[in-house]
C-alpha positions in Angstrom: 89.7 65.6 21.0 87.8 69.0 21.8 89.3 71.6 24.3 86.7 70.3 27.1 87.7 66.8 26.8 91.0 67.6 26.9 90.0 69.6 30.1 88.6 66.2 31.8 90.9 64.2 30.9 93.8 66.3 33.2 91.2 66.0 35.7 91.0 62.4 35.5 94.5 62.0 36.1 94.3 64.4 39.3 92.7 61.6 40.6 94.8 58.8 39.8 98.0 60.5 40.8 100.5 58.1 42.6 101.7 58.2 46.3 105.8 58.2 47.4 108.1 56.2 50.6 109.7 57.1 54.9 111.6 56.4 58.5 111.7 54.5 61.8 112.6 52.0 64.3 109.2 50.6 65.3 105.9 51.5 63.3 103.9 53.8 65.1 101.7 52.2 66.9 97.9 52.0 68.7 96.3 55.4 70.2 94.0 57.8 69.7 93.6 59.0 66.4 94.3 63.3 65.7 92.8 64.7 63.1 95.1 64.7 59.9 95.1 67.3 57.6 97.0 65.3 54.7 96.6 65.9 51.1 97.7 63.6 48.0 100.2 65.7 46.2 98.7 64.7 43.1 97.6 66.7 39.6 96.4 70.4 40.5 94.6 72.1 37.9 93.7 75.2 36.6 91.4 76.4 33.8 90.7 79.4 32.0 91.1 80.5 28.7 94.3 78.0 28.9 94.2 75.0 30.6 97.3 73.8 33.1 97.6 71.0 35.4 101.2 70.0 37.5 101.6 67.7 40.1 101.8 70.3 43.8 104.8 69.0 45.1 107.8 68.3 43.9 111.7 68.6 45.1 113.9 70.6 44.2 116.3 70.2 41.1 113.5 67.7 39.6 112.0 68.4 36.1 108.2 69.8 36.8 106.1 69.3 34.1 103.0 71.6 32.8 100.5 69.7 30.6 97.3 71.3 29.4 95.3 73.2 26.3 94.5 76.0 24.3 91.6 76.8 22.4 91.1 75.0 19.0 92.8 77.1 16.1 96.4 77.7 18.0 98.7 75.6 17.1 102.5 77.0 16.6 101.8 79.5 19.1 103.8 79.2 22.1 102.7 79.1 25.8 104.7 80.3 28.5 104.4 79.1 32.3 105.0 82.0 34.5 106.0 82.4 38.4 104.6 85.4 40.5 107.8 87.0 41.7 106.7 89.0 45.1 110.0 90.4 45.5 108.9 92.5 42.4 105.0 91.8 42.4 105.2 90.8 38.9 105.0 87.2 36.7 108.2 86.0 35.6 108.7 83.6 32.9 109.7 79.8 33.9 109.5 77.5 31.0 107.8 77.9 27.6 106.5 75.3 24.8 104.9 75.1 21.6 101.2 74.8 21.2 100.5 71.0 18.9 98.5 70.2 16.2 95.9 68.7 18.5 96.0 72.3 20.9 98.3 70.5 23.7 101.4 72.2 25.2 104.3 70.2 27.8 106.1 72.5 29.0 109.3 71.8 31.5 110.8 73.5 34.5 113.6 72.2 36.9 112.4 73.4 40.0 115.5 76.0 41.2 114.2 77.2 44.7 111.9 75.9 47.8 108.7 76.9 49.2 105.5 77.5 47.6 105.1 78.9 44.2 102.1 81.1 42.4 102.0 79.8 38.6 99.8 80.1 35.8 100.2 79.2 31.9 99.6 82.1 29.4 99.5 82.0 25.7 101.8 84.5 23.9 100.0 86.7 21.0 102.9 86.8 17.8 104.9 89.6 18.3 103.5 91.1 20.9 104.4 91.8 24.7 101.2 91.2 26.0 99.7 87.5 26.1 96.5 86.3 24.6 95.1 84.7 27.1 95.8 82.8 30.6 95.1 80.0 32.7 93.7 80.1 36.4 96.3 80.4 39.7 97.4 77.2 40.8 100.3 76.8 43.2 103.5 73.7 43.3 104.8 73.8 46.4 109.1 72.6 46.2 110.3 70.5 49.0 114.2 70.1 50.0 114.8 66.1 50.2 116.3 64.9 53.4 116.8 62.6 55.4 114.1 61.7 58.4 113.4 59.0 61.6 110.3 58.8 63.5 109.5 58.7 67.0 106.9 58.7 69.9 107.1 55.2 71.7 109.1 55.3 75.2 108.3 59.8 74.7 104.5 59.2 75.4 103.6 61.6 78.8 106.5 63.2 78.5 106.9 67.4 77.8 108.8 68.0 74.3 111.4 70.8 74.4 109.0 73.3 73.1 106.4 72.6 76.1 104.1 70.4 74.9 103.0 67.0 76.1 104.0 64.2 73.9 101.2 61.5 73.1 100.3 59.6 70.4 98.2 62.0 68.6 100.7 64.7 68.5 101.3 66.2 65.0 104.4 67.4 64.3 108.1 67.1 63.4 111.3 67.7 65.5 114.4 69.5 64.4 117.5 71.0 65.6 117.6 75.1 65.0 114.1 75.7 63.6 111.7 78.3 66.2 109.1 75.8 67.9 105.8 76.6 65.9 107.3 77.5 62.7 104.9 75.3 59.9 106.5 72.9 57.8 104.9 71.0 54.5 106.7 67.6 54.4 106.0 65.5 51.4 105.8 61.6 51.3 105.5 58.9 48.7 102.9 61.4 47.3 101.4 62.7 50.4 102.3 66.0 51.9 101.0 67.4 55.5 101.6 70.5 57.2 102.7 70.7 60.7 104.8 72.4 63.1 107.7 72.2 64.9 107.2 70.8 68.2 110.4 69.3 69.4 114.7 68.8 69.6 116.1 66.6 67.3 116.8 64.0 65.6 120.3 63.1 67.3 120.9 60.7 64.6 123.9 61.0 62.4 122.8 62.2 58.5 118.8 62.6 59.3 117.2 66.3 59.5 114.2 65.6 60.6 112.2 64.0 63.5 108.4 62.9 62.3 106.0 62.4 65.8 104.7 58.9 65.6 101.0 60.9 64.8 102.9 62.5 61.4 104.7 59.2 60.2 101.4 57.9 60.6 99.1 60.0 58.5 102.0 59.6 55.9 102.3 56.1 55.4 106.2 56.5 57.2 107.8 53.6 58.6 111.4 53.3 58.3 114.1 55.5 57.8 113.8 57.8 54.6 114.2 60.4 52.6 111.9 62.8 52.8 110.7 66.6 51.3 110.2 68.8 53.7 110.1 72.5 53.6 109.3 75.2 55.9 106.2 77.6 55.2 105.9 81.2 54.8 105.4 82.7 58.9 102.2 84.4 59.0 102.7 88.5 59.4 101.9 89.8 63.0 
């Protein structure tokens, strides 16, 4: 199998990546429709020199794995995925694997903190410090699991505790300390969406979060679940 075909191939299974489960009393139900801005948290790839592909979300303590390709003639060598560190504005290195016969590398990394991560795969030159080439930037975003409900029915028309007016389109999640506004990714059965916070709750023993009937809609949540769920970076002001 040539580099390129090997290339498609990841590409290929971008597409056929599998979806995940979530929480509730009633389904959400009827309404008007909000726009919502939900992604498969599938296969992203990156090419380059080396080709890498992971699956963007993950939770934390799982195994992440980094399939891809090197150029023909490599085998033995190692590649190493690396993280950008922006505490020290450097790459750091995250898990490494050998190069096959066939110029395929798997390598493993059990993800060890939350949030969104900056990764690319480089291919280490023998004894040297410097590598020999490197994939593209793609990023894995981790989520912390938890537990979630759902709500909306018996709310509709009324004002949420961070002013807004609850309806059936309204996209967000509720939770208990979290600034209203602050953005949080949740991930799904293999669907993630970003939204803020927009409410108290959930007053339910053991569950951390609150999805608006709009968000358990657009992920395919209809019971009580576990969840990933994570809270973005705050833009700088």
């Amino acid at each position: 199998m040539t580099y390129r075909s090997i290339s498609i191939c990841l590409l290929v299974a971008a597409a056929c990546a599998a979806p995940v489960a979530v929480a509730a009393d009633d389904p959400p139900t009827g309404g008007a429709e909000a726009p919502e801005p939900v992604t498969t948290a599938g296969v992203v790839s990156a090419e380059g020199q080396v080709a890498v592909a992971t699956r963007a979300g993950t939770m934390l303590a799982r195994v992440a794995r980094f399939r891809g390709s090197v150029p023909a003639g490599e085998p033995g060598r190692t590649v190493t995925v690396e993280r950008f560190d922006d505490a020290t504005q450097a790459w750091a290195p995250l898990a490494s694997a050998p190069v096959a016969a066939d110029g395929t590398y798997l390598a493993r990394w059990r993800a060890d903190r939350t949030g969104s991560h900056r990764v690319r795969a480089v291919l280490q030159r023998p004894g040297a410090a410097t590598a020999a080439a490197a994939s593209g930037e793609l990023t894995i975003t981790v989520h912390r699991p938890a537990m979630a409900t759902w709500y909306g029915p018996g709310f509709y028309g009324r004002t949420t505790a961070c002013g807004l007016r609850m309806t059936r389109s309204l996209l967000g999640v509720a939770h208990k300390r979290l600034p209203c506004g602050t953005q949080v990714a949740v991930l799904y059965r293999g669907r993630t969406i970003s939204v803020p916070v927009v409410d108290r709750g959930p007053f339910r023993r053991g569950t951390r979060w609150d999805l608006t009937a709009a968000t358990a809609r657009a992920l395919g949540f209809e019971h009580t679940d576990r969840v990933g769920a994570v809270r973005l970076a705050q833009p700088s002001r």
